[in-house]
N, C-alpha and C positions, 0 to 999 in steps of 0.2 A: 245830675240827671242827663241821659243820653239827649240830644241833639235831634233824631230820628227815629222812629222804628226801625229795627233789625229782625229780620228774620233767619233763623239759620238756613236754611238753603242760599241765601244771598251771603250772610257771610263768608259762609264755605266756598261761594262762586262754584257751588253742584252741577250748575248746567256747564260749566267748564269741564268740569274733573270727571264727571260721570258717562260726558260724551268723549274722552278721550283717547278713546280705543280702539283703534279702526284696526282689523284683524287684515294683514298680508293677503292670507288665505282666502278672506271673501273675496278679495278685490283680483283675485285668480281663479274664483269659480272652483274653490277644493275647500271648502271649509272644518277648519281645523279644532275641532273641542279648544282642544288644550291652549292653544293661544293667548285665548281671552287667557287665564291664569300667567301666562310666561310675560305679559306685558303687564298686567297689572302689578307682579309682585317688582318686574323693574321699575316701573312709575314710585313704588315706595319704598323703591332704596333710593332714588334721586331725590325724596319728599326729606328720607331721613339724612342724606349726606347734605342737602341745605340747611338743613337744622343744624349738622355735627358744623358746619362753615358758619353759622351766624353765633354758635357758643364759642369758635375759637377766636374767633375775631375781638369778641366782648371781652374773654379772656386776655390773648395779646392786647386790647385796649388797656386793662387795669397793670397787667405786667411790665409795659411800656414807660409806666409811671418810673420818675427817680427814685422815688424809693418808697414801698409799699408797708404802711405804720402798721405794724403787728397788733396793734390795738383798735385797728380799724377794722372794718366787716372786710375788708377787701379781699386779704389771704381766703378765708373762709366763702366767701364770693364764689371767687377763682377752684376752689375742693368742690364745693356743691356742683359747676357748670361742668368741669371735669367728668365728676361724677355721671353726670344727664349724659355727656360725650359715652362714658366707659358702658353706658347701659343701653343706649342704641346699638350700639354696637353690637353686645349681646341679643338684641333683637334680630340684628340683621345675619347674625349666623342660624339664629334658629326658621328664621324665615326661609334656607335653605332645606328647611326641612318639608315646607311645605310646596317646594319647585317639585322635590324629589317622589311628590305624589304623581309626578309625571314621567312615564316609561319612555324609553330611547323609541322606540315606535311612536308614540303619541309625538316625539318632538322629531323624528322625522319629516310629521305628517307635514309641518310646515318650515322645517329649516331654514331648505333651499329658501324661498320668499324672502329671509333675512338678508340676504348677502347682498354690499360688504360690511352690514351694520354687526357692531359686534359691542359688549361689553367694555370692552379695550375704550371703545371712544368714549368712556363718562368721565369728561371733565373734571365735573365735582369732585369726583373721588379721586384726580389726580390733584385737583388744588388745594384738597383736603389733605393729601399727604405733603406735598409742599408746605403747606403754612403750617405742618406739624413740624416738620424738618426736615424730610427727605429731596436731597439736593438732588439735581437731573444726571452730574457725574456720577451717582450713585443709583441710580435706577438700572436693572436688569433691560435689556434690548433698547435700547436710548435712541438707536436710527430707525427702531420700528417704531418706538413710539412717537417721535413727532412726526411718523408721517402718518399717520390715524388719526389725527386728530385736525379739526380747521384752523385754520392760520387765525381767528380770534379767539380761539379756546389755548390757542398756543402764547397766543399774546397777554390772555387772563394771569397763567399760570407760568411764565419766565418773569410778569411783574409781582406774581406771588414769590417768586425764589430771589428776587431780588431786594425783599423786605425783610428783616427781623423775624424768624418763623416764631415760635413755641421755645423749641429745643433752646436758638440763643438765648432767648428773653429769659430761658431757665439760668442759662448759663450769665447771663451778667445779675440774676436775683442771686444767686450763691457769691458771685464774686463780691456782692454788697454785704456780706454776710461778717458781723464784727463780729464772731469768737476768737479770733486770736489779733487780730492789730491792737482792741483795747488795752491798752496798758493796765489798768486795771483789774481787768480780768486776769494776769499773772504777774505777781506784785516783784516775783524775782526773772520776772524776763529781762533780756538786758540785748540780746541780737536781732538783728533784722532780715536773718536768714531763716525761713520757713522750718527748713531740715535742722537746722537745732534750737529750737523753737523747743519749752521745758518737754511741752504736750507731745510733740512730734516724734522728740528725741526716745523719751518712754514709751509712745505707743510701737515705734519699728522696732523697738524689741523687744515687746512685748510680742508681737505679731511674727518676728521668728523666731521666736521660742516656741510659737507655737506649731509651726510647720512642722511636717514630718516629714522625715531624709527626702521624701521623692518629690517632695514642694519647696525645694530650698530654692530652685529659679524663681516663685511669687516673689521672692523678695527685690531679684533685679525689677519684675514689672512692679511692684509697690513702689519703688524710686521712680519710675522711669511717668505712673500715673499722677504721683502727689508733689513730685522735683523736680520733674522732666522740663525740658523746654517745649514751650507750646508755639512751632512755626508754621508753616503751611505746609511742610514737609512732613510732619506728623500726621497730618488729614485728621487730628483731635478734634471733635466738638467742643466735647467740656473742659476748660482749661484745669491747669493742675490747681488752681486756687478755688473753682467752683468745686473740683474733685474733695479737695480737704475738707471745703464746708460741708458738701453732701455726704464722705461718711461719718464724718460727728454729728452730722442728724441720726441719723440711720443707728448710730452706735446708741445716743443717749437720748432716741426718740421719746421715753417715757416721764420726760422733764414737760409740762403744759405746755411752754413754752415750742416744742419741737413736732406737738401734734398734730397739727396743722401743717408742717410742710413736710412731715414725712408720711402723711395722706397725700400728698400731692405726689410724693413718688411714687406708692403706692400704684397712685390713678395713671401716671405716666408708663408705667410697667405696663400695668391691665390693657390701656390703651393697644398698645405694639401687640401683646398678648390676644387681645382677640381680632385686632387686624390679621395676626396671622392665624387664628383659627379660620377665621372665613375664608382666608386665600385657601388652607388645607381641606376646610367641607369645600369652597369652589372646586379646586384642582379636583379632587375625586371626583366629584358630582358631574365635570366637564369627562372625566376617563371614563364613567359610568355613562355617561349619554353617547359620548361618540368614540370612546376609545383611544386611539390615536391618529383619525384623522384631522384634521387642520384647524383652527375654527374658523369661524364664517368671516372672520377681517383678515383671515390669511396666515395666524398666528400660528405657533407650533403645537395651539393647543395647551395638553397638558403639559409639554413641556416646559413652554412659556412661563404659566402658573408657578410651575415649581421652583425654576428659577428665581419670581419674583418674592415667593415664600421663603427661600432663602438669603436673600440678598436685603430685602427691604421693612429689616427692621431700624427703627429710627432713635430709638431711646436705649440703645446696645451698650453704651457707657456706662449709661446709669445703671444698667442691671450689671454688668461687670463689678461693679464695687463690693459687690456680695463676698467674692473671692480674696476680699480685706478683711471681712471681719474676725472678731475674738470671741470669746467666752465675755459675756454679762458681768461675772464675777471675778473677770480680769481685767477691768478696764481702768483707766487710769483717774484714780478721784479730781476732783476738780474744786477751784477754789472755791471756799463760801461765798466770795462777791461775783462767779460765774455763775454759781447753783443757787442764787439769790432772785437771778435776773432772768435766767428761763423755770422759774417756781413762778406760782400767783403771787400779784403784785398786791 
């Protein structure tokens, strides 16, 4: 039984949120319709990217673990939270639909008022991209961006880039991944070299057999993904050993066993995928309002935007492996004591 009475308006803390709107515009004697809409709908993209920062968090919390029991809810955890992540998201592109009930006149009315407050400085939404993966060497204008921002929003998000994001956490769950060190699993294995490994050796040629003349260089990158040396000079996310786990998920996803973490590709794809939808409705929607003058933190605008649409995809590995697959009905069978152990137990 509750402790107290609760009423909703106190739980929600309404008289906070409802009064949190003070319009530029009034406070300059030009009052601006449109306003009240251009600050509300910012209010609930900060509302949503705290949310998208407390499911990643919970997630790196379960994925942090030494090793995550396939037989515990935990994988499954981690897809459903994902999930909620991949679907806010989808909210917050469509929520650009409803900015865009606002004409470049209506956002004139009150611009000016804004400056040098701009978009640019939401925290969240950079520490949201950091604790996904995206490292600061990899950010599109890196000296504009830390100077937009306040030296403790700066200090949130260098201690976020300095933790285990998402992307590693993926990357050392594949590397725990026993399909091929079992011995067991391949009863005529006998080397402890990856590349002639029974599985490896049959799949790369299976896989340039199947190229056609004008794709026979995939096969130098095939080596270079699954055999390569993984240094700091590669600038690799995912090592070549998380790479081989990930695509014999991907290959032989239809095994019980594989469908749970090849939903979590899935959801890591989707993720990157409508991050860069809303950067593309933004960038328009920023060319549709002002063209190409500046934004109001001084930025190039749209040009900014596009940049950062092109540059700041974070899970670009993992969708690269797409460019390895075969044909379903070429792949290479696998032992009965492999196909035993990703079937229901």
């Amino acid at each position: 039984m509750p402790t107290r009475d609760v009423h909703y308006s106190d739980y929600l803390q309404l008289e906070k949120i409802l009064y949190a709107q003070q319009l530029e515009s009034d406070l300059n004697n030009a009052h601006a319709h449109d306003e009240m809409l251009f600050i509300v709908i910012h209010q609930a993209y900060e509302l949503w990217f705290k949310q998208i920062l407390f499911e990643i968090e919970s997630i790196a919390d379960i994925m942090g673990q030494q090793a995550i029991n396939d037989n515990s809810p935990d994988l499954q955890t981690i897809v459903h939270r994902m999930s909620r992540i991949a679907v806010i998201l989808r909210v917050a592109v469509h929520q650009i639909d409803i900015m865009e009930t606002m004409t470049p006149m209506d956002f004139l009315d009150f611009r000016n008022f804004l400056r040098p407050a701009s978009g640019f400085q939401s925290w969240q939404f950079k520490l949201a991209e950091a604790r996904l993966g995206l490292r600061f060497t990899e950010r599109h204008a890196r000296e504009y961006y830390v100077s937009q921002l306040r030296q403790e929003h700066i200090v949130l998000i260098k201690n976020a880039e300095g933790k285990p994001s998402l992307l590693d956490l993926v990357n050392e769950w594949l590397e725990r991944m026993p399909f091929f060190e079992d011995a067991e699993n391949w009863p005529d294995h006998t080397s402890d070299q990856p590349e002639t490994h029974p599985f490896w050796a049959d799949y790369t040629a299976r896989y340039g057999s199947s190229l056609m003349e004008n794709e026979r260089h995939n096969l130098r990158f095939f080596n270079e993904v699954f055999f390569g040396e993984n240094d700091e000079a590669t600038d690799r996310r995912l090592s070549p050993k998380a790479c081989r786990a990930a695509l014999f998920i991907l290959l032989y996803r239809g095994y019980p066993m594989l469908q749970a973490p090849f939903q979590l590709f899935n959801l890591l794809l989707e993720i990157d995928e409508q991050l860069s939808t809303w950067r593309y409705r933004h960038m328009n929607m920023v060319h549709r309002m002002i063209g190409t003058r500046t934004g109001t933190g001084g930025s190039s605008g749209k040009e900014y935007l596009k940049g950062a649409l092109d540059k700041h995809y974070i899970f670009k590995e993992l969708a690269g492996l797409t460019s390895f697959l075969i044909e379903r009905q070429n792949l290479p069978e696998l032992s009965p004591v492999l196909e035993a152990k990703l079937g229901f137990r």
